[in-house]
C-alpha positions in Angstrom: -78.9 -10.8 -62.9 -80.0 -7.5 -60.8 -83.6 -8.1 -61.9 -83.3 -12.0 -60.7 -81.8 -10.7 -57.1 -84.5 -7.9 -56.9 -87.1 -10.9 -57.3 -85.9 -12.9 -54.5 -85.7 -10.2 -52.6 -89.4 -9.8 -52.8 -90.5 -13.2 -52.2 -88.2 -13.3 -49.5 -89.3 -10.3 -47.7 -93.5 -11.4 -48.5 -92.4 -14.1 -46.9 -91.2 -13.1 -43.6 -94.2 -10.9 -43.8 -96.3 -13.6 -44.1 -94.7 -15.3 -41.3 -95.1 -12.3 -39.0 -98.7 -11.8 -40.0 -99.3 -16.0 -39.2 -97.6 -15.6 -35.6 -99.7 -12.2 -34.9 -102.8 -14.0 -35.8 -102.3 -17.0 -33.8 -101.0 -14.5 -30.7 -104.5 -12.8 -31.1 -106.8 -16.3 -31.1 -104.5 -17.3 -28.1 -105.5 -14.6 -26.3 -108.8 -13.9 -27.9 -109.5 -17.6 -27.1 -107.8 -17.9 -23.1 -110.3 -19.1 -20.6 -108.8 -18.4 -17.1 -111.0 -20.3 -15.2 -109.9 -23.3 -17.6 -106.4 -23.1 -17.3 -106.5 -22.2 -13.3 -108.4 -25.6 -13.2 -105.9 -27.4 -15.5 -102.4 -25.5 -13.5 -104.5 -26.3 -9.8 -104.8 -30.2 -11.0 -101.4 -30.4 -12.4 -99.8 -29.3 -8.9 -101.9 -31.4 -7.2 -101.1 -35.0 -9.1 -97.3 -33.8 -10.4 -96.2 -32.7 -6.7 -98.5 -33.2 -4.1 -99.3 -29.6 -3.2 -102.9 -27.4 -3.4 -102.0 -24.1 -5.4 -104.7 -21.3 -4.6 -105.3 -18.9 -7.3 -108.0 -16.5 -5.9 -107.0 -13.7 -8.2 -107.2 -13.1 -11.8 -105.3 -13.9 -14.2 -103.9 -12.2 -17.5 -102.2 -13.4 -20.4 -100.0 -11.6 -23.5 -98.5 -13.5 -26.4 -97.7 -10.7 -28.6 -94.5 -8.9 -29.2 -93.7 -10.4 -25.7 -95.0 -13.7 -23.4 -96.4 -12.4 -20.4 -98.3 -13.6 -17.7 -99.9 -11.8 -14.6 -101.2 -13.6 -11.4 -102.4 -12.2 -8.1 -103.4 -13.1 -5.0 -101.6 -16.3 -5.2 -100.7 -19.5 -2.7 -99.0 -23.0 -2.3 -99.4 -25.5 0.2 -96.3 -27.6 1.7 -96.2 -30.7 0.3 -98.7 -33.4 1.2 -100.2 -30.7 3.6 -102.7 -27.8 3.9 -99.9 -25.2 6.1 -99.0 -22.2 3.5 -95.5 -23.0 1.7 -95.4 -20.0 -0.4 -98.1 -16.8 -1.6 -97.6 -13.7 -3.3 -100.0 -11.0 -3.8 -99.0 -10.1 -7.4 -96.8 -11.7 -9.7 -95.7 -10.5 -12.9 -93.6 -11.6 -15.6 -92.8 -10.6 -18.8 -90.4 -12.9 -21.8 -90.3 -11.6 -25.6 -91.1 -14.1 -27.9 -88.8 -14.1 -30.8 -85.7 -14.4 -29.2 -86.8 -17.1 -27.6 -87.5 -18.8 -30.9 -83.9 -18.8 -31.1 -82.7 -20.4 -28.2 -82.3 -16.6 -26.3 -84.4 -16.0 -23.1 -84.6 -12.3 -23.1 -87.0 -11.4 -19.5 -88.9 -8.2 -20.0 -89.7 -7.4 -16.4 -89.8 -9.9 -13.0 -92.2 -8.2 -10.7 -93.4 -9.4 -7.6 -94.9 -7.9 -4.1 -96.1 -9.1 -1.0 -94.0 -12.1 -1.7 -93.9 -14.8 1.8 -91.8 -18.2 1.4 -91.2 -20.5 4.2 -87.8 -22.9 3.9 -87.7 -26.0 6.4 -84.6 -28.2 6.5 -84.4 -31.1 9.4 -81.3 -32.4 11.1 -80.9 -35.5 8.0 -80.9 -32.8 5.6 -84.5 -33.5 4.4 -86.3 -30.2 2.9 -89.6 -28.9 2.0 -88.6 -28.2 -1.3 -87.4 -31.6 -2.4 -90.2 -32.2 -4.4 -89.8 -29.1 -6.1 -86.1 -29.7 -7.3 -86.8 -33.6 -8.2 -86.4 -34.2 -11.8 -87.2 -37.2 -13.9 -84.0 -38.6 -15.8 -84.2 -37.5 -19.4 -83.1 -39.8 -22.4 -79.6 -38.2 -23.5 -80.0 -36.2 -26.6 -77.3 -35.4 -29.1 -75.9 -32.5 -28.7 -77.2 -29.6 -32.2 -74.9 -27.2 -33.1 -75.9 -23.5 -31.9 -75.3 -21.0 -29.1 -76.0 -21.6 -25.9 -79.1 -20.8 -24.4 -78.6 -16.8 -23.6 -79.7 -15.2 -20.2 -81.3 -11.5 -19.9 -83.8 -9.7 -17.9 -84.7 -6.4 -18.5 -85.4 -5.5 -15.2 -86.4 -7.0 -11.4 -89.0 -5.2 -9.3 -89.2 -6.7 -5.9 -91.0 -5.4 -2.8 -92.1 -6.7 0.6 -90.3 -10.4 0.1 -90.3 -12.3 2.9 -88.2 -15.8 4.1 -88.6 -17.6 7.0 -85.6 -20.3 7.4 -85.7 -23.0 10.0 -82.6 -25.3 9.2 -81.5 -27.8 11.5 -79.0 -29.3 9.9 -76.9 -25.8 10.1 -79.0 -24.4 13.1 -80.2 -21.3 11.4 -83.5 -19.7 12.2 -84.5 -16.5 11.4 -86.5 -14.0 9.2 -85.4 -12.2 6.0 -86.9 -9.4 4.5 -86.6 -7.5 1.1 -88.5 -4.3 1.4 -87.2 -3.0 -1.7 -84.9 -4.4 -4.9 -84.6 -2.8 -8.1 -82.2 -3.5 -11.0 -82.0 -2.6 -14.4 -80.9 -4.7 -17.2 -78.9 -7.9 -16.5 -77.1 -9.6 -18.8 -73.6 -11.3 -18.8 -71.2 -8.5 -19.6 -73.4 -5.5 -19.2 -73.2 -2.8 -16.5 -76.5 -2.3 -14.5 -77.7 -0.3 -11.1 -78.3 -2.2 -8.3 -80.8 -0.9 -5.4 -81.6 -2.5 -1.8 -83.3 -2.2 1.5 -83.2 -5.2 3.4 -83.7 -6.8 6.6 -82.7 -9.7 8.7 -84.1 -11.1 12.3 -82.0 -14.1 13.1 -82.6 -15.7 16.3 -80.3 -19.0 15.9 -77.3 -19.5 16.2 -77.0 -16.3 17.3 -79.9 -13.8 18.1 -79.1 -10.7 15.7 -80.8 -8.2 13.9 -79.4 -6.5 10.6 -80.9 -3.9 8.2 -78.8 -3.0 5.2 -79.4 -0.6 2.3 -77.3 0.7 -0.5 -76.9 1.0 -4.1 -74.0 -0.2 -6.5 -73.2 -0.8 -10.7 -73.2 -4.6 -11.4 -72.0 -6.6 -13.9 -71.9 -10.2 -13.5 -70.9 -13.0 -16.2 -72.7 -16.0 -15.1 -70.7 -18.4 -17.5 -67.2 -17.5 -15.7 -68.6 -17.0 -12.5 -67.0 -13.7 -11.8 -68.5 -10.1 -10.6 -67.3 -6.8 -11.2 -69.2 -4.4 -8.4 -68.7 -0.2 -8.6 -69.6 2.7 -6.5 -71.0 0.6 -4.1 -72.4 2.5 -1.2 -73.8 0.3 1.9 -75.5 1.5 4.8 -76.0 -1.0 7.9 -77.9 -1.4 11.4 -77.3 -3.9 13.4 -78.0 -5.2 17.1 -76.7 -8.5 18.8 -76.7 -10.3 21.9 -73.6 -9.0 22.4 -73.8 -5.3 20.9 -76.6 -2.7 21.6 -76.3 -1.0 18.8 -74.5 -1.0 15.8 -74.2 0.8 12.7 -71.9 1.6 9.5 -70.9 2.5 5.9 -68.9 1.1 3.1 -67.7 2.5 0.5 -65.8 0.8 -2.9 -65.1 2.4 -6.1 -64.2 -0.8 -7.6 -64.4 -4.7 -6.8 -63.5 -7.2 -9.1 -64.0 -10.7 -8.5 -62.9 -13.8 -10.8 -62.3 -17.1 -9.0 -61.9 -19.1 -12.2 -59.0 -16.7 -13.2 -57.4 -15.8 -9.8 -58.4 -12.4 -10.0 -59.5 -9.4 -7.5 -59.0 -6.1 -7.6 -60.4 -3.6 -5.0 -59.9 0.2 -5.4 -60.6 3.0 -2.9 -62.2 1.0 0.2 -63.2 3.0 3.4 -65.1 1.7 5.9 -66.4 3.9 8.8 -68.7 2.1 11.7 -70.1 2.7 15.4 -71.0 0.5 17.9 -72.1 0.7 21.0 -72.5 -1.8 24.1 -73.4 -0.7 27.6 -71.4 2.8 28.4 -69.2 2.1 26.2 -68.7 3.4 22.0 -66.4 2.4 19.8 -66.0 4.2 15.9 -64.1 2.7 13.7 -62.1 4.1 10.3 -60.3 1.9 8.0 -58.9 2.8 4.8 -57.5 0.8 2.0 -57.0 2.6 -1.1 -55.7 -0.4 -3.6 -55.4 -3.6 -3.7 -54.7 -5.8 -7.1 -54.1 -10.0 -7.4 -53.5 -11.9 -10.7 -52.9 -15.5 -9.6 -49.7 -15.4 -8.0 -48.8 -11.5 -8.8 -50.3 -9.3 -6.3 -49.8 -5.4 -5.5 -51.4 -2.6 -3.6 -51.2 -0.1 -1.1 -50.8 0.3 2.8 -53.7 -0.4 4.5 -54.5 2.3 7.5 -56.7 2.9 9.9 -58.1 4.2 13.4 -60.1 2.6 16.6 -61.5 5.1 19.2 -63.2 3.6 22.6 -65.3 6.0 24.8 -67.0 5.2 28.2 -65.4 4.1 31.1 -62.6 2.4 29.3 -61.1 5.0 26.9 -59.0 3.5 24.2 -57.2 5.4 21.5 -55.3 3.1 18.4 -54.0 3.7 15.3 -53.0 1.1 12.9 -51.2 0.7 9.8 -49.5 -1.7 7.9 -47.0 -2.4 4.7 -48.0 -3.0 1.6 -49.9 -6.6 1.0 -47.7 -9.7 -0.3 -48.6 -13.2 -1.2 -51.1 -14.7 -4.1 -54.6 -14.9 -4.7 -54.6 -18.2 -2.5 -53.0 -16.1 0.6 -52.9 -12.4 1.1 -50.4 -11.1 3.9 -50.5 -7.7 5.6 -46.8 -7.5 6.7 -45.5 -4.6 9.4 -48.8 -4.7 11.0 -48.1 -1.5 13.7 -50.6 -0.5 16.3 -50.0 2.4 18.7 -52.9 2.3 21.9 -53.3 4.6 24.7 -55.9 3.1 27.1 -57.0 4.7 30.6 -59.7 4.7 32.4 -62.4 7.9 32.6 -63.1 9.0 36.1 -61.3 6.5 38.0 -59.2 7.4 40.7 -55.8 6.3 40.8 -55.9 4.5 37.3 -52.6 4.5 35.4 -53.9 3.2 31.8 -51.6 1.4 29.8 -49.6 2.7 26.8 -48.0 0.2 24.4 -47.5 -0.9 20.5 -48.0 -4.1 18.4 -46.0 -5.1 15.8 -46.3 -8.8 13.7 -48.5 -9.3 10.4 -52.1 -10.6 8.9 -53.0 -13.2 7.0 -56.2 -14.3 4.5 -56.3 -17.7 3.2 -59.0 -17.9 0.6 -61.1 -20.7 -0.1 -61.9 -23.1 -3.0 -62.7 -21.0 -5.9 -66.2 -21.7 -5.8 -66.9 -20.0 -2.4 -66.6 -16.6 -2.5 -66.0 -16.3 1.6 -62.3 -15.7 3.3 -61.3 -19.1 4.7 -59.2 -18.0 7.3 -57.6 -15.1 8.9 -54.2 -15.4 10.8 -51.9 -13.2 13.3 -48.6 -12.9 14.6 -47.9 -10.1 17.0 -45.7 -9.2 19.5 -45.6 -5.8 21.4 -45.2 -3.9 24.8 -48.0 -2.9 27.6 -45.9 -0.4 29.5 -42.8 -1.7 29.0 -44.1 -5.6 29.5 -43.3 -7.5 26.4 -46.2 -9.8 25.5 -46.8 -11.7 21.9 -50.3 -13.4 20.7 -50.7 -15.1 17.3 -53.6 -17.4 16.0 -56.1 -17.9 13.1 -60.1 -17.6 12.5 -62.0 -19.3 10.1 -64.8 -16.4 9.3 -66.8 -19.1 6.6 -69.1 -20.6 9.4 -72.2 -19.3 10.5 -70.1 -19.1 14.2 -66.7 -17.7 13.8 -64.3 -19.8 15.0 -61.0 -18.4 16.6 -58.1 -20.1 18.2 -55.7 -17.7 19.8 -52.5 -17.9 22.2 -50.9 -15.0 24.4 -48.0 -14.4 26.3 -47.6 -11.5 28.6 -44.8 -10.7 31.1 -46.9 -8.9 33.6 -50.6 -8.2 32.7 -52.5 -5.9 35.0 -56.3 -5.9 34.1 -56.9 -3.0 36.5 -55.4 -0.4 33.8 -57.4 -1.8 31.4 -61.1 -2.3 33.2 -63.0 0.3 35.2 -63.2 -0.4 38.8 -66.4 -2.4 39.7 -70.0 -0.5 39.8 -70.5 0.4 43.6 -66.9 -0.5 44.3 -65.2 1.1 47.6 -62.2 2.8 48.3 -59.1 -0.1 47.7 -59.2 -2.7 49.6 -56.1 -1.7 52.1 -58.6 1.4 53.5 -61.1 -1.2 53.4 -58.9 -3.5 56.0 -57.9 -0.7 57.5 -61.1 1.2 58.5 -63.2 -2.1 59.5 -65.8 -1.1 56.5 -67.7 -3.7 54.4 -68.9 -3.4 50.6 -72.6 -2.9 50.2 -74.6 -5.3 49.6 -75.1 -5.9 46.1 -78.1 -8.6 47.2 -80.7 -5.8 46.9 -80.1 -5.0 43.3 -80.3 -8.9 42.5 -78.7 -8.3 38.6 -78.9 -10.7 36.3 -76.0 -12.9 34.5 -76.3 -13.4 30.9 -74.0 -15.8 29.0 -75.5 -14.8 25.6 -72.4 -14.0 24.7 -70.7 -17.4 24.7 -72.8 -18.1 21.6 -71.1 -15.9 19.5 -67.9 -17.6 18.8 -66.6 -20.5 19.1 -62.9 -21.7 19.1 -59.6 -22.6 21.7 -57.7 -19.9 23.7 -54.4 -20.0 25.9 -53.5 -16.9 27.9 -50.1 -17.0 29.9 -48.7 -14.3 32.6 -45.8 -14.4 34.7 -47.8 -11.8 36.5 -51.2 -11.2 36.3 -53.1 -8.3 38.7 -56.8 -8.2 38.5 -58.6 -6.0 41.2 -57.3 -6.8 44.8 -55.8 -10.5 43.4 -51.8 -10.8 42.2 -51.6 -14.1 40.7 -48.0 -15.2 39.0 -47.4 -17.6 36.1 -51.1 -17.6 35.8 -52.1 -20.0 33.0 -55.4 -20.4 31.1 -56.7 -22.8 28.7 -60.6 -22.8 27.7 -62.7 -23.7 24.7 -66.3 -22.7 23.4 -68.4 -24.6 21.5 -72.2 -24.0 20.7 -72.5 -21.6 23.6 -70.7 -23.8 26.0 -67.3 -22.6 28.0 -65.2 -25.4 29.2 -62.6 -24.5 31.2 -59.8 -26.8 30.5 -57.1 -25.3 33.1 -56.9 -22.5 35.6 -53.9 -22.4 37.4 -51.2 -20.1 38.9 -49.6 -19.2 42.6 -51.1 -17.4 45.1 -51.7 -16.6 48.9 -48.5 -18.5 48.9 -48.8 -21.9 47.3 -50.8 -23.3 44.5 -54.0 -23.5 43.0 -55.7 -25.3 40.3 -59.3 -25.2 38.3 -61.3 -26.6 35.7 -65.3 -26.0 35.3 -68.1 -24.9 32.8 -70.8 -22.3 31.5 -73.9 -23.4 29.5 -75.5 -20.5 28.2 -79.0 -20.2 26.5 -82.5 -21.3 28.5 -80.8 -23.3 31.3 -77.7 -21.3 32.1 -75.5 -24.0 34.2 -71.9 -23.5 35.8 -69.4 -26.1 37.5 -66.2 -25.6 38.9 -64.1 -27.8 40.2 -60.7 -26.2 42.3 -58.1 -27.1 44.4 -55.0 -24.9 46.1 -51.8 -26.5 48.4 -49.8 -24.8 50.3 -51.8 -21.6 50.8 -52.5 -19.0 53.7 -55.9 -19.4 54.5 -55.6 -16.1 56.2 -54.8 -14.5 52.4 -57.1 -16.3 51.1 -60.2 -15.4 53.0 -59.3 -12.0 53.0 -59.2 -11.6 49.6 -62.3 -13.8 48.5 -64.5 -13.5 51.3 -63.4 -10.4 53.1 -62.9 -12.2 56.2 -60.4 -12.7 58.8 -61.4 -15.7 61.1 -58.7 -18.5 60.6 -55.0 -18.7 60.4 -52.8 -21.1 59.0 -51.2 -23.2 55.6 -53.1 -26.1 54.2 -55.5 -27.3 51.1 -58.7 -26.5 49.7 -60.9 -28.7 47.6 -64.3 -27.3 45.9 -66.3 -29.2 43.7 -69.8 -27.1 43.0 -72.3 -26.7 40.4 -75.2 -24.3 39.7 -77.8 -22.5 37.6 -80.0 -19.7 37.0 -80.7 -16.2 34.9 -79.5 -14.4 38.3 -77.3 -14.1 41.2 -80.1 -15.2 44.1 -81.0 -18.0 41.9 -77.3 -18.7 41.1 -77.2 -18.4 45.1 -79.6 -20.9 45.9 -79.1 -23.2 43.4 -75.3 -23.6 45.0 -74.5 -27.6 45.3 -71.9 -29.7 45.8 -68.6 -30.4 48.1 -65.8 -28.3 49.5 -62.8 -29.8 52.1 -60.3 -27.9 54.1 -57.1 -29.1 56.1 -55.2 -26.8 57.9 -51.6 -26.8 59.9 -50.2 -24.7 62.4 -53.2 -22.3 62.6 -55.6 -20.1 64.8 -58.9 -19.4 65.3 -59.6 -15.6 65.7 -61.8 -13.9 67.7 -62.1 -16.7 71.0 -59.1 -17.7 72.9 -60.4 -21.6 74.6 -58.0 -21.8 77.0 -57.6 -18.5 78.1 -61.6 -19.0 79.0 -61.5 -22.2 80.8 -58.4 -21.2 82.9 -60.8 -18.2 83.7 -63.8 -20.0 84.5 -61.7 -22.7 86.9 -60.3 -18.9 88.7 -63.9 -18.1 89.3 -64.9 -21.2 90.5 -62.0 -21.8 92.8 -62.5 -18.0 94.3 -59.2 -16.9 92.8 -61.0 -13.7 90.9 -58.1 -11.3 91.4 -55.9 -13.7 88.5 -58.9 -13.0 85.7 -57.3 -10.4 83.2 -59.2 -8.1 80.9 -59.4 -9.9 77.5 -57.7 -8.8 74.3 -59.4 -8.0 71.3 -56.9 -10.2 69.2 -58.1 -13.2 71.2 -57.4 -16.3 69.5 -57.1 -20.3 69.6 -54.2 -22.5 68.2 -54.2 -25.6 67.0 -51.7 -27.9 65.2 -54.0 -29.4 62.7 -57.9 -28.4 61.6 -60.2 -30.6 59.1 -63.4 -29.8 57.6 -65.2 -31.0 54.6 -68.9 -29.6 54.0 -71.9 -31.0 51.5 -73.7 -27.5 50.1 -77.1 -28.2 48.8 -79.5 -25.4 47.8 -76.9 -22.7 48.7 -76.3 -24.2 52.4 -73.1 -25.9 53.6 -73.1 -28.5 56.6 -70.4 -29.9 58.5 -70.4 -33.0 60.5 -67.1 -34.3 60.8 -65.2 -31.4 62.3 -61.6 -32.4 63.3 -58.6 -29.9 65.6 -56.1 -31.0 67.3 -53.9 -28.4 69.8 -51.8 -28.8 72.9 -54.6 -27.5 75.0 -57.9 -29.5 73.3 -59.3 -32.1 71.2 -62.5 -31.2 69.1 -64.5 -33.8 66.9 -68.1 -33.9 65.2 
């Protein structure tokens, strides 16, 4: 019986020696045997008949069978389909598959290599793409299913340098440039741990113009079949500069996150973020901590998240912030006894108060579907104290779109913006020594600055701001109320209303942003002291009296002389028991008929308060290219009538 075993032991191992020696020989005629010029012939035709597309192979290429598949290609380049503009090149591409395992239904990659790597992606607004015909398979007869593992996924390592992709998708408005300068991994396999390292760039210039580098390093280890990923020691470093953000940069840091959709799972250990931005004079650094966090479906623990916000420039703002620890499920985490203690005051301002307060309320993340990977939404409910003023906001983002989207409400007692803002740039002394010393603010028409509303852009969403008392600069406005919406880089300006100057007054308008900046307002005020009024918009004190207002104007421009002369429109004014200032009418005819009658002596020296009454005034003007004209002038007073 042992000499019977022994035997087939033999044959069976001359046999898989024969069968090794069989494959080695035909792996040395295949590559004994390869014509490249042949088979670039053959792979050029079949892209040209099978999808349209001429494929360039101006490079040579090399071919291994033997203990591994691999196939080397350089200086390589595909057209867009049905047309001769570059889709796709590469100056070297390598890859490598070992050949026995993939006998058995395993696809073990060696190495993916590739360098010098440029891909174009178009998309229009239907949702039609340039790589279509690239995804577009023919339907395959159904085939009974063989017994068997599945087909196994493994590379032994990815080597990727200078990978560019330009994207120009309409349907989502994206257009930009992405860059991999560098990417190197090392084995990855479902289940098995690997290093991760990356230097990347991206220039994105719709929907909103940015640019972001990012580089770190970090221990992966996915499982494709569940869907989840289990990140460690990730360390990333990143640059950044908006339209609405000079400069930007930051680092985080994560011992551990753990990722399972399917199962309801995260876990995050030992997260601290640290970043800097900086816009204008002003810097803000940011530190947040969050040591653990832990979510089985609808069990959750963890630990108090903390943090602090510093603001330097003209605006100095000091906050700390720190909450309970997190409640909810995997569906929706909350951040209960959100507290934030601020200190804000303005640097070198004379005469600024600041404003010291707290916020109290919660925070809220809603995830998505488990097959996105993104936070939904994000939701708040404060309420707090600006020196002593109670106030409450709450509201939710959804931070899943390429535009956030925010809608917010706020409620403040009494808001004063002049604690929270520095004074203007070439600002005066307050406005009461202004009034009182005759002076004038300089002209700001020499500098001509320019208005940018790049910023509207950058979010989009609804937002409702109440004050019984609202203070910005010289203005005191009560139960000011404001409702406005941006969408695509376009504020509307649903309501703007509140008393003043002793009555009423009410406003809606616009703001496009982007090439053709355009603005519109349309306002109205009853019941208000022209005298107030003119004083504190236009720094003039010409006409007394209580009526209406009505403006209806429209404009555009990248700055204020073009904003200036593109001015067009309507305004109205009607006026009751007023003056004029600065001419007294009657006082000057009953003078002239003195002179003219010889009766000299009864001329008196004139006042410098001289000024005419009159029981009712209207005035409505058309403005076109910045200039207003009147032609249907209307007073009425005991002593005149004046039309035209």
């Amino acid at each position: 019986m042992k000499g019977c075993l022994v035997v087939w032991f033999r044959r069976l191992l001359w046999g898989a020696l024969a069968v090794v020696l069989v494959l080695v020989a035909v792996a040395a005629y295949l590559v004994a045997t390869f014509d490249a010029q042949r088979h670039k012939a053959t792979l050029i035709d079949w892209v040209a008949r099978e999808h349209q597309r001429t494929l360039a192979l101006d490079g040579p290429i090399s071919l291994g069978v033997w203990p591994r598949l691999h196939v080397k290609l350089a200086k390589v380049a595909l057209s867009e389909h049905q047309l001769p503009d570059v889709f796709a090149s590469a100056d070297e591409l390598d890859l490598s598959v070992q050949t026995l395992p993939l006998m058995r239904g395993q696809l073990r990659v060696e190495r993916v290599a590739a360098s010098g790597v440029s891909l174009r992606y178009r998309r229009d607004e239907a949702g039609k793409s340039n790589i279509d015909d690239l995804l577009e398979r023919e339907p395959a007869e159904p085939k009974e299913p063989t017994p068997g593992e599945p087909l196994r996924f493994e590379v032994a390592g990815i080597v990727l340098n200078r990978v560019a992709l330009q994207v120009d998708d309409r349907k989502t408005g994206v257009l930009g440039n992405l860059q991999v300068d560098e990417f190197r991994s090392g084995r990855l396999a479902d289940g098995v741990k690997t290093q991760i390292a990356l230097q990347a760039s991206a220039d994105v210039k719709q929907p909103r113009a940015a640019k972001v580098e990012v580089s770190g390093t970090m221990a992966l280890t996915p499982d494709i079949i569940k869907g989840s990923v289990l990140l460690e020691d990730l360390v990333l470093d990143l640059v950044a500069q908006t339209a609405g953000l000079d400069h930007g940069q930051g680092k985080l840091s994560l011992a551990r996150l753990a990722y399972d959709p399917a199962g309801q799972a995260l876990e995050l250990a030992k997260l601290d973020l640290r970043a800097q931005t900086r816009h204008g004079p002003q810097t803000l650094n940011l530190e947040l901590a969050w040591p653990e966090l832990l979510v089985r479906g609808q069990q959750l623990k963890g630990s108090a998240l903390k943090g602090r916000a510093a603001l330097a420039g003209p605006m100095v703002v000091d906050a700390a912030f720190s909450t309970q620890a997190p409640q909810g499920s995997f569906k929706s985490i909350t951040l209960p006894g959100l507290v934030v203690d601020f200190k804000v005051t303005g640097q070198g301002v004379p005469g600024q108060e600041g404003l010291v307060g707290q916020v109290k309320g919660s925070l809220s993340a809603d995830s998505p579907e488990a097959s996105d990977s993104r936070v939904a939404s994000l939701g708040w409910t404060l309420e707090g104290q600006l020196n002593q003023n109670p106030f409450t906001t709450k509201g939710q983002a959804r931070l899943s779109q390429p535009v956030p989207w925010v809608d917010a409400s706020a409620s403040f007692a009494a808001l004063d913006l002049n604690r929270l803002m520095p004074a203007a740039a070439g600002a005066s002394a307050p406005a009461a020594s202004e009034a009182a010393s005759g002076a004038t603010p300089p002209a700001a028409a020499a500098s001509d600055p320019a208005i940018d509303l790049a910023a509207l852009q950058s979010i989009n969403g609804r937002f409702d701001v109440s004050a019984r008392q609202l203070a910005w600069r010289h203005y005191r406005v009560t139960d000011a109320q404001i409702q406005a919406s941006l969408d695509a880089g376009r504020l509307t300006l649903q309501n703007l209303s509140g008393a003043a100057w002793g009555g009423r007054f009410q406003a809606k308008g616009a703001a496009q942003s982007g090439g053709q900046q355009t603005m519109a307002l349309q306002a109205s005020a009853q019941g208000v002291n022209i005298l107030a009024l003119m004083k504190d918009v236009a720094r003039k004190e010409v006409l007394e009296g209580t009526g209406e207002v009505r403006l209806n104007v429209n404009t555009g421009g990248q700055r204020v002389s073009q904003l200036t002369a593109g001015l067009n429109g309507t305004a109205a004014v009607v006026l009751r028991d007023g003056a004029v200032r600065g001419i007294n009418l009657a006082k000057s005819l009953r003078e002239a008929k003195a002179r003219l009658t010889g009766r000299a002596n009864e001329v008196q020296t004139s006042s410098q308060a001289e000024e005419t009454d009159f029981t009712e005034m209207s005035a409505s003007f058309v403005i076109a290219q910045g200039v207003a004209r009147n032609d249907d002038l209307q007073a009425k007073s005991p002593f005149l009538r004046v039309g035209g």
